[in-house]
N, C-alpha and C positions, 0 to 999 in steps of 0.2 A: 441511140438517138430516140427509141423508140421511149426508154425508160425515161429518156431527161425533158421530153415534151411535156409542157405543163402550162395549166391545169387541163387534169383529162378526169370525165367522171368516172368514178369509184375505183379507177384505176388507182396504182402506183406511181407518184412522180415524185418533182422536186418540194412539193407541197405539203402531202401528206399521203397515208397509205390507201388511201382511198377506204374499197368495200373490203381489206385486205388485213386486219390487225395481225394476221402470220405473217405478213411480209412487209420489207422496208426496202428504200433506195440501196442500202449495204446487203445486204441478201440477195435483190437481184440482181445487184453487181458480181457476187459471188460466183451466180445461177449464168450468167453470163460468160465466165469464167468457162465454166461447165461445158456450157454451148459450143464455145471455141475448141477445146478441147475434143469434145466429140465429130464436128465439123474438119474440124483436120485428120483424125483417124479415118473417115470416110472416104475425103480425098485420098489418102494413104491405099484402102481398099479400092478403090476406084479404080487407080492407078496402076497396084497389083490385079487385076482382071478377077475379083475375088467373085462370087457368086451374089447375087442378091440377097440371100439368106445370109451370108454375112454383114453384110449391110445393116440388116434386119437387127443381128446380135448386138450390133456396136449401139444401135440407136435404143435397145431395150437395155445395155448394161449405163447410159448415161440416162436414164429416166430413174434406173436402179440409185445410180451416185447420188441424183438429185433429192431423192426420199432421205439416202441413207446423211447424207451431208449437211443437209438443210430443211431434213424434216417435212416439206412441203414439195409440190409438182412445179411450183414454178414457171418454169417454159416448157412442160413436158408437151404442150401442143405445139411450139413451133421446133421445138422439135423434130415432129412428125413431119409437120410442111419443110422447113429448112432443108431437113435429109432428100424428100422425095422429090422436092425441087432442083438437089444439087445433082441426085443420080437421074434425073431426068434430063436434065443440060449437059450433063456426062454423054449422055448414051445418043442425044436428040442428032440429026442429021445436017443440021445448022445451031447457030447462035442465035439466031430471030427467035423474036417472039412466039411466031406460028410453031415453027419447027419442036420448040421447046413445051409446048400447050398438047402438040400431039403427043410427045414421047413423055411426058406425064400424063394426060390422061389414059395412053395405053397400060403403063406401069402400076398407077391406082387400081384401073379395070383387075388385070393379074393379080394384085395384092389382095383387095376387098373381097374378090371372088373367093380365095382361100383361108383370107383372116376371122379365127374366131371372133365373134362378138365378146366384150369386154363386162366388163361389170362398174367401170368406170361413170361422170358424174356426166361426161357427153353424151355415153352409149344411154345411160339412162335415159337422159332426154330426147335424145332423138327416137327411142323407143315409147316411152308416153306423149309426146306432143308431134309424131310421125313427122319429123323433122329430117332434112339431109344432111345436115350439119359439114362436116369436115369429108365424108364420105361425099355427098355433092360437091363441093369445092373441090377436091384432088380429082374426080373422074372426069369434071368437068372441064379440067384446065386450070382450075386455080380463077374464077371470072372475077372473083373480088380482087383480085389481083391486078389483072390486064386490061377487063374491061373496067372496071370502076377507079382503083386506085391508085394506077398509073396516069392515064389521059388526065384525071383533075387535079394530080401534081401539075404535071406537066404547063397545064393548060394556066390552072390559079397560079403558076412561076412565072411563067411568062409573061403574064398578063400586072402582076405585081410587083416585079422583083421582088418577091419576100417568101422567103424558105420557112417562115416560120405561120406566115398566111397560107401557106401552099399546104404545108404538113396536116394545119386543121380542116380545111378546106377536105385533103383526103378523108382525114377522119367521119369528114360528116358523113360522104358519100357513102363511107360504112356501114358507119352507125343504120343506114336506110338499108344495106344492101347485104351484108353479112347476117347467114342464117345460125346466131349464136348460141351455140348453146350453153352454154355457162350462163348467158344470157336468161334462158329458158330456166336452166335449173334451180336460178335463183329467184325467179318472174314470174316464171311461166311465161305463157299467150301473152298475157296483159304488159310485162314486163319488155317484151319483145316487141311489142307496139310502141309503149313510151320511149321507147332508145331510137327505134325508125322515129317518130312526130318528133322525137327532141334533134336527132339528125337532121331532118328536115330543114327544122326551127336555125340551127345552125348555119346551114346552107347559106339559109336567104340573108343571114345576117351580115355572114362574109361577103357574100354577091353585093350588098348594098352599103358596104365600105364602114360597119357598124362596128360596133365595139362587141367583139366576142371573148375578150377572157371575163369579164366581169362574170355572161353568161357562163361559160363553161364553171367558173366557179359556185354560181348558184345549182348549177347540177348538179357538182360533185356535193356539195353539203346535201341534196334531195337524194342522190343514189346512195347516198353513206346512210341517210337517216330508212334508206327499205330495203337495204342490205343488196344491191344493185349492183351490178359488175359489164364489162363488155372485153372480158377474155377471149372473144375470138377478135374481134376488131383490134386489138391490141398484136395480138399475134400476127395478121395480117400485113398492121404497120410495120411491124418489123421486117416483114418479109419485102413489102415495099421499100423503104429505105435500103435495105442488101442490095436488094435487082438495082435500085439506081446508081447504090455505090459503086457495082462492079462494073454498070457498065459508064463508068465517069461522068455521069447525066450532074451525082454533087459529090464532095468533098469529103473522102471517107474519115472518120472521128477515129482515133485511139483513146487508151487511158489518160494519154498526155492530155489530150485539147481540151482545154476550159468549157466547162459547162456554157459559160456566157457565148462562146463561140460558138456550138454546137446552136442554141436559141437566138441566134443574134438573127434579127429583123435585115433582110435586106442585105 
């Protein structure tokens, strides 16, 4: 859902590859693939009462697949959130939101305290621009998640009937509130300010019943032409869309369901 949302800047959609010339709508269809696959072995390990460190191996041999198979990282960050989200709803003391917010950021807390630093293009960033990146988001609870990208679903669905106003709607409130760093990596500072102002800018356009693809299309030709990306807010969406899937808030998508379905207005 996350892939077929479109037009989204420098991202991947049904338009074009965005800031992405290693990647295509058929690849991260692939990458997707991948995802699934991995996400079931962990239910699998869940299930079997295996240790966390196992957990650990299955989501480090499907970041492994994704290099070896497709040459690029792909979704190696949601990934990380998808896994730590599911073993955290696994293990949490309820199915609520709260419940689910604690026994994730307990689990981060344990993880990060242990995990070596990477040499990766986040770890970099967050290391030059003292950023929290994906480390504040998991300790935290995941806030891009609960407090920002859920409520403005919810709130822009209700208020418009349209799943496809609502989806951008959430994106903006990202675009403001995700501390990205791919974002960063590819930006910097500066780069990370214009995705918050162009978030914004989005915001009020939806709020004021404006014509936002024209806009979003003008970004994406702007983020393509400064090599611009918003790989975590991407990530996020996706994470968004799952949560609501599972809990039947909308209509979950297979390989079967028409593109036009999955984008259909209302």
């Amino acid at each position: 859902m996350e892939l077929y949302l479109t037009p989204k800047p420098g991202l991947v959609d049904l338009m074009d590859n965005g800031s992405h010339p290693d990647l295509s709508v058929p690849i991260m269809e692939r990458s997707i693939g991948i995802v699934e696959d991995y996400l079931g072995e962990l239910v699998a390990s869940l299930i079997a009462g295996e240790p966390f460190l196992r957990q650990q191996a299955i989501a480090i041999r499907a970041e492994q697949r994704l290099y070896r198979e497709l040459g690029t990282n792909t979704h190696k960050g949601y990934i990380f959130l998808s896994g730590m989200l599911l073993i955290a709803f696994y293990h949490a003391d309820g199915s609520d939101e709260a419940s689910v917010r604690v026994s994730l950021s307990s689990i981060s807390e344990v993880f990060f305290h242990s995990a070596v630093d990477t040499d990766s293009n986040g770890a970099r960033a967050r290391r030059q621009f003292k950023a929290g990146g994906i480390i504040r988001e998991a300790t935290g609870g995941y806030p891009s998640l609960f407090d920002t990208a859920l409520p403005v679903f919810r709130q822009t669905l209700a208020q418009s009937g349209c799943m496809t106003t609502a989806s951008f709607a959430m994106m903006a409130q990202l675009m403001q509130t995700v501390d990205d760093t791919t974002t960063l990596h590819r930006g910097g500072p500066e780069g990370l300010m214009r995705v918050r102002r162009d978030g914004g800018e989005l915001e009020r356009i939806i709020a004021d019943g404006g014509e936002f693809i024209p806009y979003l299309e003008e970004l994406n030709r702007e983020y393509k032409s400064r090599n611009l990306t918003i790989g975590g807010v991407a990530d996020m969406l996706g994470i968004a869309f799952g949560w609501l899937t599972a809990g039947a808030e909308i209509a979950p998508v297979d390989a079967e369901t028409p593109v036009q379905a999955v984008l259909a207005a209302g």
